[in-house]
C-alpha positions as CSV (number, residue, x, y, z in Angstrom):
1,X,110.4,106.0,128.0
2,X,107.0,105.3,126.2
3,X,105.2,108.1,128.3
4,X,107.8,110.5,128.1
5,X,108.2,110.0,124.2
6,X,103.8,110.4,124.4
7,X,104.2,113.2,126.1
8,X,106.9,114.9,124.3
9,X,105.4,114.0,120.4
10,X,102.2,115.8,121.4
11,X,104.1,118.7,122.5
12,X,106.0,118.8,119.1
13,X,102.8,118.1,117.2
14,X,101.2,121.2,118.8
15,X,104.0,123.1,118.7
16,X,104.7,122.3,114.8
17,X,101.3,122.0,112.9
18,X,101.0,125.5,112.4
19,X,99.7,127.6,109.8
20,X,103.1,128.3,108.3
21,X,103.2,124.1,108.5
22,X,100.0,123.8,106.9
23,X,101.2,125.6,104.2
24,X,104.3,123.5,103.8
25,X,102.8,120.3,104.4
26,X,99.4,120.4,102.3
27,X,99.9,123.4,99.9
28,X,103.4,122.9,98.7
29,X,103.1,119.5,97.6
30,X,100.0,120.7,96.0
31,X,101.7,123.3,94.3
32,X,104.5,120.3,93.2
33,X,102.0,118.1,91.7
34,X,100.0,121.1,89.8
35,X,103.8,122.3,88.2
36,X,104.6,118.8,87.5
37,X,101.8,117.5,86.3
38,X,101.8,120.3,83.4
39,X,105.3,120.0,82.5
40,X,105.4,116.2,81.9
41,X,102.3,114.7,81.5
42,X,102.6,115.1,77.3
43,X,106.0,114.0,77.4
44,X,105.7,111.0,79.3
45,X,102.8,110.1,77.7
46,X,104.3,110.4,74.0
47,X,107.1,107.6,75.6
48,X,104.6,105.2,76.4
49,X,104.5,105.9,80.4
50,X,101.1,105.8,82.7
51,X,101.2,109.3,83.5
52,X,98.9,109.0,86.5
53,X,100.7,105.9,88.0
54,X,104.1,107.5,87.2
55,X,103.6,111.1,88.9
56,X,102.5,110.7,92.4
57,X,105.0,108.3,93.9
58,X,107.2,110.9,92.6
59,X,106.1,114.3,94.3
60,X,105.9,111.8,97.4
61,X,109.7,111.4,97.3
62,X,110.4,114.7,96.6
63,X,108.0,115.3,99.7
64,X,109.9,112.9,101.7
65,X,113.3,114.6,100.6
66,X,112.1,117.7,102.8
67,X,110.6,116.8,105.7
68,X,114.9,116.1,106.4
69,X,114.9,119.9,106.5
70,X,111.8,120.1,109.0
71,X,113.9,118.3,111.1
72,X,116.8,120.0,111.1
73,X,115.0,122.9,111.3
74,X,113.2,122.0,114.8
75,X,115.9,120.5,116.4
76,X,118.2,123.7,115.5
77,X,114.8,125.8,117.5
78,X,115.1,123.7,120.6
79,X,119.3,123.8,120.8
80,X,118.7,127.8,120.9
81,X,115.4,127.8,122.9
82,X,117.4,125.5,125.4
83,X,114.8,123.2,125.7
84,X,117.7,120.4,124.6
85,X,119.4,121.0,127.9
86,X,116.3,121.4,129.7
87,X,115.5,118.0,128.7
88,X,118.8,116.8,130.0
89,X,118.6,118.7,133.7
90,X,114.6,116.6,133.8
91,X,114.1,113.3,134.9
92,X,113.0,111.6,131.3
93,X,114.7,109.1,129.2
94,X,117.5,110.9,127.5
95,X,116.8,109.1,124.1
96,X,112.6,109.7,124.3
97,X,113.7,113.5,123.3
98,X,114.9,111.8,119.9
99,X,112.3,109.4,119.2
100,X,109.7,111.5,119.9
101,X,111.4,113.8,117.4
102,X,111.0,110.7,114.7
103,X,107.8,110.3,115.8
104,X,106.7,113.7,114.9
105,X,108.2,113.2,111.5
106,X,106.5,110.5,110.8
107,X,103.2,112.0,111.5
108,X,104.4,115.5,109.8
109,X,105.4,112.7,106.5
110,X,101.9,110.7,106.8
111,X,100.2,114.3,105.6
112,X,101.5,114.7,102.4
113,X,101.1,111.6,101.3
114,X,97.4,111.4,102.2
115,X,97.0,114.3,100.3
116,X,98.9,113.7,97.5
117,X,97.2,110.0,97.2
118,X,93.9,112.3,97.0
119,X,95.2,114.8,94.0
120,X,96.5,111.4,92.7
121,X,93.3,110.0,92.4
122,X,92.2,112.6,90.3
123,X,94.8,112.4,86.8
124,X,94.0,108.0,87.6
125,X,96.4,106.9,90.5
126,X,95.1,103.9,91.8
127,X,96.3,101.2,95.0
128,X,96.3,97.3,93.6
129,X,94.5,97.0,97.3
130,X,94.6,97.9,100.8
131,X,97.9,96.1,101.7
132,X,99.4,97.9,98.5
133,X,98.3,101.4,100.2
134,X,99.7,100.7,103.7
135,X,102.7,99.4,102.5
136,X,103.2,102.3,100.4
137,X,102.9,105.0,102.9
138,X,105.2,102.8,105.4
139,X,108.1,102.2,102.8
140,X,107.9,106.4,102.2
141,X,107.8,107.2,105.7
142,X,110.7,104.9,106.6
143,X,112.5,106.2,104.0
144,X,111.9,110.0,105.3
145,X,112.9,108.9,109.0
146,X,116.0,107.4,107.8
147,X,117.5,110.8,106.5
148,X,115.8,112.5,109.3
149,X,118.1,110.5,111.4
150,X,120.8,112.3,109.4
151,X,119.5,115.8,109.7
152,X,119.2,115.4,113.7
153,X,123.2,114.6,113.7
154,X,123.3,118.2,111.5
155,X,121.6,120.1,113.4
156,X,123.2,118.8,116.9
157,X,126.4,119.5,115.8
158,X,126.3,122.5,113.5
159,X,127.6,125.7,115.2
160,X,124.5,127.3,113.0
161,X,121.6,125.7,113.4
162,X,119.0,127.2,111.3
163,X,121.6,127.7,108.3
164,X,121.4,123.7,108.5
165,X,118.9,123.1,107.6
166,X,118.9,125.2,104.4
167,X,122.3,123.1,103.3
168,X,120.5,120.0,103.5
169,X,118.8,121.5,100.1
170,X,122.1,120.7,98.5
171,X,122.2,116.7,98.6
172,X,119.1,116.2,98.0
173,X,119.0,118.2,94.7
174,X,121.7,115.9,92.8
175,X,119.6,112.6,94.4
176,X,116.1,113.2,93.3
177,X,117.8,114.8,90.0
178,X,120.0,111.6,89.1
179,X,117.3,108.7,90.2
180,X,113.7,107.7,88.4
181,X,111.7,110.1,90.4
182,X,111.4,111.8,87.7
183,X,112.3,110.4,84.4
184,X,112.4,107.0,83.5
185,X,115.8,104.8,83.4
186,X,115.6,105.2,79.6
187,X,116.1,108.7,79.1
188,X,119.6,108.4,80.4
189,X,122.9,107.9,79.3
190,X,123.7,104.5,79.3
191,X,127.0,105.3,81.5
192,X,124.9,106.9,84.1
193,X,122.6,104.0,84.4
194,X,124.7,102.3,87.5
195,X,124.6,105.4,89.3
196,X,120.9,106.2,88.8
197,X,120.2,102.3,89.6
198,X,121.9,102.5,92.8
199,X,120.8,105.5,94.0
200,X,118.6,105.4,97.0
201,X,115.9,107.6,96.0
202,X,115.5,105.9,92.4
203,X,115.4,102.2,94.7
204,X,112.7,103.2,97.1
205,X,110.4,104.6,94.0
206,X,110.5,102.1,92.2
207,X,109.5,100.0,94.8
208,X,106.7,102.6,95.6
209,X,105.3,102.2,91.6
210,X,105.5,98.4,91.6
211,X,103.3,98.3,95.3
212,X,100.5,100.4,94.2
213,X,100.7,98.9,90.6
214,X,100.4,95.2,92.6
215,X,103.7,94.2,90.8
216,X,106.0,92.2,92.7
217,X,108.8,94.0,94.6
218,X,111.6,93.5,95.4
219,X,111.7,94.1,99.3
220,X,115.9,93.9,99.6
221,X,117.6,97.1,98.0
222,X,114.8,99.3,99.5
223,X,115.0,97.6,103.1
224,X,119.0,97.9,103.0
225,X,119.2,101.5,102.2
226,X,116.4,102.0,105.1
227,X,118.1,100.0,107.7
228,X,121.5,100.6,106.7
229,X,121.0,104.9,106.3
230,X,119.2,104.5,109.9
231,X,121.7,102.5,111.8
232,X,124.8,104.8,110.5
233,X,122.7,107.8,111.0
234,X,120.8,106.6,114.0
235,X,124.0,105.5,116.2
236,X,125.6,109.4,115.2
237,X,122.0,111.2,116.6
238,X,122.4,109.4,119.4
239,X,126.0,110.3,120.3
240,X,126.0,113.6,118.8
241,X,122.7,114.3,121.5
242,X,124.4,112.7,124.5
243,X,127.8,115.0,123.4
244,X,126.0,118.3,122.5
């Protein structure tokens, strides 16, 4: 299963780091950052927030909210291209098609974060240390995989493919919109404040802040939405692939 899940990630990475993904990978989180960084960098300032620690972990969620959508989109390309059920008919390990999927995601997630680290650095984000930086990109790529895992069951099962992975726009609006991405916990209603505190995308940036801040973190809520989001999601990919 290892070679066939080698072979089968370089095969996605050459088939998916094109110039179209160059665009979407390097430029549009660019493009994020520049918008963002305009809109809120007097008004976070004037309420007492480090604009430059504040920003980037941000635009890295909102990068990791897409790459969900990569995902769906691909897999929808290979049902239709019937290189799915070409993978079934070939003697490989049925379940190294969908880790190698994951595996390409996690390369396709590593590249905006490198590059939003680098604007980053720029406006004054800064890692505590080394471990601070490698823990940081890990946490966001987990995080990405785990709704990846989510997307793959979409796109197996959808009658429509492609049209897919354009819904998966919808939850993720709402989830970035009611969490700290953001805006900071203050700004909001105090009735809101459970909602915003539980919600996934508001737990794993935090977390993101307090590691390259060197603030202690804690490792549980982040870790249980990972591993909990990836086992439900993970267990339906691989029944919805064995099924389609």
């Amino acid at each position: 299963m290892i070679h066939d899940t080698g072979v089968l990630i370089g095969r996605n990475l050459r088939l998916s780091l094109t110039t179209r993904s160059f665009f979407q990978l390097v430029v549009s989180p660019l493009v994020f950052f520049a918008g963002f960084a305009i809109v809120l960098d007097r008004l976070l300032t004037l309420r007492g927030v480090d604009f430059g620690q504040f920003l980037p972990p941000a635009i890295v969620m909102m990068a990791m909210g897409l790459a969900p959508v990569s995902t769906a989109f691909f897999i929808g390309r290979e049902r239709q291209s019937g290189m799915l059920d070409r993978c079934r008919t070939m003697p490989i390990n049925s379940l190294s098609v969908l880790i190698a999927r994951l595996g390409t995601d996690a390369v396709r997630s590593l590249i905006p974060i490198v590059v939003l680290v680098a604007a980053g650095h720029v406006i004054g984000f800064r890692f505590a240390g080394v471990p601070s930086a490698v823990g940081f990109a890990l946490l966001a790529v987990a995080f990405a995989l785990s709704f990846c895992l989510g997307a793959a069951v979409v796109a197996i099962r959808s009658p429509d493919p492609e049209s897919s992975a354009s819904a998966l726009f919808l939850p993720m609006l709402p989830l970035i919109n009611l969490s700290t991405v953001f805006a900071p916990m203050s700004v909001f209603p105090d009735w809101l404040e459970p909602v915003i505190r539980i919600n996934p995308y508001s737990v794993v940036v935090d977390a993101l802040r307090a590691l390259a801040a060197g603030q202690p973190v804690s490792w549980w809520p982040p870790l249980a939405w990972i591993v909990g989001l990836s086992l439900f999601f993970g267990l339906a990919a691989v029944r919805a692939f064995r099924r389609a």
